[in-house]
N, C-alpha and C positions, 0 to 999 in steps of 0.2 A: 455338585451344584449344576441345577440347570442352563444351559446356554441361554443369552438372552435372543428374542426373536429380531428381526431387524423391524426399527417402525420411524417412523419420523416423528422426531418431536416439534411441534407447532405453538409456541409460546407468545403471548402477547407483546408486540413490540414496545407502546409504550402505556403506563398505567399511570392516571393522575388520579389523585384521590386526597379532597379535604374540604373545607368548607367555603360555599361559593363556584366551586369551580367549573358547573355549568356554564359560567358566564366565559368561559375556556374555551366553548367548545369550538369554534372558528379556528383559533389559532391553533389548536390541538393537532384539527384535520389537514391545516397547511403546514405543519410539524411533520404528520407523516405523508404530505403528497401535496406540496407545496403548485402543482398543477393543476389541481383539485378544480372541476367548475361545477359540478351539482352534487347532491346527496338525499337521498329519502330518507328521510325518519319513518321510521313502524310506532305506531304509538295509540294507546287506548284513548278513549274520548276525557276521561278521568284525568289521566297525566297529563294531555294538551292541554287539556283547561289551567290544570295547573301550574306546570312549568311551558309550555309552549309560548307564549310571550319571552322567554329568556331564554328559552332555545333560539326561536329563530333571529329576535337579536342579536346573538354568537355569532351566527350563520351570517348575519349580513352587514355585521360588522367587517366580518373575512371577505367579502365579495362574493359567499357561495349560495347559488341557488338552491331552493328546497322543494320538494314536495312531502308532505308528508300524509302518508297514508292509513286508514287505522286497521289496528291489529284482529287480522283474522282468528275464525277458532284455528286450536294448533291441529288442527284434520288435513288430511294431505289435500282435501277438495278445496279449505282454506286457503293452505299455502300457495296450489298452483294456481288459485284464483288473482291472487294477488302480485302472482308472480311473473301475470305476463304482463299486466298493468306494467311493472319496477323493470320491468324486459327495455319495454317502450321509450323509457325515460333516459337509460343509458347510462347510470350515475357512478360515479367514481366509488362513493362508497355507501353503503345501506347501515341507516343505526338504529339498532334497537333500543326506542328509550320506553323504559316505564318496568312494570315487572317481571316474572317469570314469562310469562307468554310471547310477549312482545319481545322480549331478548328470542327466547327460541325461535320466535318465527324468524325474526332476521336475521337469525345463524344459519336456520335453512333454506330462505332463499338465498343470503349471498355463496352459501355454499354450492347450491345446482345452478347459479349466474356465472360463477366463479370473482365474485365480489368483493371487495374486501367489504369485513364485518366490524363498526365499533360497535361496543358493550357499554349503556349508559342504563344501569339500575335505579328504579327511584327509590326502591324497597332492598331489605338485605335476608331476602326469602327463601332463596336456595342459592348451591354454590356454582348454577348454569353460567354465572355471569364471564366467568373466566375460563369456562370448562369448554373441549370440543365436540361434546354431546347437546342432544337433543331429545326433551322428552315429547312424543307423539300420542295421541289418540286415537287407535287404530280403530276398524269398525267390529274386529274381536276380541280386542285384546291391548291397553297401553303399551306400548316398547320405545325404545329408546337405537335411536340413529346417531352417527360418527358423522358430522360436519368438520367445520374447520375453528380451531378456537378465534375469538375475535384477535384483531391488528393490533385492538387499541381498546381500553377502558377507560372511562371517566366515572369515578364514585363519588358525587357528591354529597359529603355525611351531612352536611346539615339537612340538605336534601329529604336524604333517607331517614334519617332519625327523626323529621315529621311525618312518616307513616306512619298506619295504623301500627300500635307495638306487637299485635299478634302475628305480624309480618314479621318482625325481627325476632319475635321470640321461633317462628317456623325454622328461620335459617337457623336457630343455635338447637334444633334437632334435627334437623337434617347434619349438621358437625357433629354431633354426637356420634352419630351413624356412621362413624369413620372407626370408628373403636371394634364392630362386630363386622364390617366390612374386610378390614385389613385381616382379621382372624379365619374368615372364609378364603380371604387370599391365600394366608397361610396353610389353611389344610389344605387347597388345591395343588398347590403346591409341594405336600408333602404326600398326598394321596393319587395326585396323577401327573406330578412331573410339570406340571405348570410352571411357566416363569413368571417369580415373583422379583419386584423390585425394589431393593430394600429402602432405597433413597426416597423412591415416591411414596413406599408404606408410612414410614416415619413421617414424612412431609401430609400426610394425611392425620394420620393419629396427633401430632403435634398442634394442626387444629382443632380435634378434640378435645383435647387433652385443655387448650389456653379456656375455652368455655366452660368445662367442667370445674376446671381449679377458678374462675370469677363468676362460677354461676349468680352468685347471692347480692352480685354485682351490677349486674347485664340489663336491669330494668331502668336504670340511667342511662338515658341517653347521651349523656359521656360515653359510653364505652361502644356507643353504634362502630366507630371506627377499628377496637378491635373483632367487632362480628365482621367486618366487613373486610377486613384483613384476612379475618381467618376462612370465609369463604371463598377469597380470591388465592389463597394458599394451596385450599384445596382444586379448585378446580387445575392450579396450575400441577399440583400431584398428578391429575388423571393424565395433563398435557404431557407429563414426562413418563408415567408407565406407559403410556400408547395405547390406553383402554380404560373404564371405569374403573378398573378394578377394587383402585386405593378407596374412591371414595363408595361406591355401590356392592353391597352385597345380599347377604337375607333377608335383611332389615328394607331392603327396596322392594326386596320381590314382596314381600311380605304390604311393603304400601302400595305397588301397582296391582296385588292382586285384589286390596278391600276395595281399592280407586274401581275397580271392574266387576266386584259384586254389591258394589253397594250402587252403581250407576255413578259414578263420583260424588254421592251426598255422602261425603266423609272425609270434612277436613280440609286442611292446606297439608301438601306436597310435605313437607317439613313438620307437622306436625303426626304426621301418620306412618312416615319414618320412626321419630322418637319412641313410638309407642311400638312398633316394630323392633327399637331394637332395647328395650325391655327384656319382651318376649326373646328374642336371640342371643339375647346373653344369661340368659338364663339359661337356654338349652347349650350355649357354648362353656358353662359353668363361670360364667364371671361374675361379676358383681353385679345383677340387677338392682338392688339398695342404689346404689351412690347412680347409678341411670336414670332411677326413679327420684332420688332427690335433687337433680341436678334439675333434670324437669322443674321438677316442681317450684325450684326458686326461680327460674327465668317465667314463669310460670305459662308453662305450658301443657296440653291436656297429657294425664296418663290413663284412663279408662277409655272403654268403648263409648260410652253414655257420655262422656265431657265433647266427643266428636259425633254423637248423633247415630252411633251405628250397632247394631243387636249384636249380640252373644253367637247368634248361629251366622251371622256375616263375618264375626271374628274368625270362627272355628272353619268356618268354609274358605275363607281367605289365606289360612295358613297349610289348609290340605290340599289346595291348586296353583302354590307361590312359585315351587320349586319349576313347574310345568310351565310357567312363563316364559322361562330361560334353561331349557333341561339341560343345555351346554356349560351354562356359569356352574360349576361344582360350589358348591356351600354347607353350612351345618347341616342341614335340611336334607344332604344329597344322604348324609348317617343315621338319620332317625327312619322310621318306619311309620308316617303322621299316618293317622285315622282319628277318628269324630273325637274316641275315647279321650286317648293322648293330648289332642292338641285342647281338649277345655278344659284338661287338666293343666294344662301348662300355663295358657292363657290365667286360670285361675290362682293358679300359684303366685303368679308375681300381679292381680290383684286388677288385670285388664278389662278383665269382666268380674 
């Protein structure tokens, strides 16, 4: 058995999560820093309009001053743009409310501030919200940076369960993607002596696995509260293996490489996962069937053409996924992809 490496693990202090509990969010922050005098909110113009009235009533119910600034693209020219502005201000803590973007960005500036970070999702889209990664926009290539996980989440399901539902149905494929991730952990594992960790692996797959067994389920918004559990499960996996591992693997590489040939006209983040990890479970020999039907009852896309993107952006996405991350060992690292191969495979389980 591999030694494990030494890493720290960075877990969210405290997580509130239920219906209403924006209206928390004052007492929340003087919960964890009862000295609290300012805090920025990062937030799209979208979710101001929407919940911004109830946030800042939160806020000044508590006596805490706000500014709140709106969310940059996630480009490093964005972030540092914004970041000297939130420099100026001095605020005790930065919160990311609203979607994917907006949480990331405020993970990475409280991260190069050294800020503490809450995590306020409006949508349940991906599992960044709890995770201490970062996905970026690079100007070659999308990658993903090691922040700090957020202090503090607040999920408010009623919230969330009135976005749009193809936001929630993204996050229950991006959990999916936990099932071909954990599998690439494991051949790393078993082919280059990688440490793997069993507690985070499990603690990944198990949020899987709760999506897959109520897929037929998921389209009621009663059940936003177990996607939104089960993405805060995952991200806290990655917090305990001390890397993406548990939740990120071919199935990633496979959606940051279409994100980057197709210019990103392909998709939400979670939905191009899903279809990703199809495709890698089929070449890891599992079940693509019950992948493909789980999909399809949350209902979310499984071909190329449900997300807008050709056959040859498929087949070119899966022959330069691996070159993304040539470090992360994956199925991908045993196969021998070329043109042939990969629209054969693509075709097999029905992508194209």
């Amino acid at each position: 058995m591999t030694s494990a490496p030494n890493h720290l693990m960075e877990l969210p202090r405290k997580i509130l999560i239920g219906n209403d509990v924006i209206y928390q969010l004052g007492t929340f922050i003087r919960d964890l820093n009862h000295n609290a005098t300012i805090v920025v909110v990062i937030s799209g113009n979208t979710v101001k309009t929407r919940v911004g009235k109830e946030g800042m009533e939160a806020l000044d119910s508590s006596s805490l001053k706000h500014k709140w600034i709106e969310t940059p693209k996630a480009s490093m020219k964005g972030i540092n743009s914004s970041q000297l502005i939130i420099k100026k201000e001095q605020p005790d803590f930065i919160i990311g409310l609203g979607g994917g973007r907006s949480v990331d960005v405020a993970k990475m500036i409280s991260f190069n501030l050294n800020i503490p970070f809450i995590s306020v999702p409006t949508s349940a889209s991906h599992d960044g919200i709890s995770s201490p990664f970062v996905s970026i926009r690079g100007r070659d290539k999308p990658y993903s940076l090691k922040a700090h996980a957020p202090i503090g989440v607040i999920a408010d399901t009623k919230l969330i369960s009135e976005a749009p539902y193809r936001l929630q149905a993204s996050g229950c494929g991006d959990l999916i993607g936990k099932m071909t991730a954990v599998k690439d952990w494991e051949l790393a594992r078993d082919n280059t002596n990688e440490y793997f960790g069993s507690y985070a692996a499990n603690l990944a797959n198990m949020s899987a696995k709760i999506i897959i067994e109520n897929s037929n389920k998921l389209s009621d918004r009663a059940y936003t509260r177990t996607i939104v559990e089960a993405l805060i499960s995952a991200g806290v996996a990655s917090c305990i293996a001390g890397s993406s591992r548990p939740c990120s693997g071919s199935e990633h590489l496979f959606s940051h490489a279409l994100e980057y040939v197709s210019n990103s006209r392909c998709g939400l983040h979670g939905e191009r996962v899903g279809i990703g990890t199809i495709i890698m479970s089929k070449i890891h020999g599992m079940d693509y069937n019950l992948i493909i039907r789980t999909l399809e009852n949350i209902k979310a896309p499984t071909t190329a053409k449900e997300i807008d993107v050709t056959e040859e952006e498929i087949i070119k996405s899966l022959l330069i996924a691996q070159s993304l991350r040539p470090e992360r060992y994956t199925i991908l690292n045993k196969i021998k992809m070329d043109q042939e191969l990969a629209r054969e495979i693509a075709k097999s389980v029905s992508v194209i």
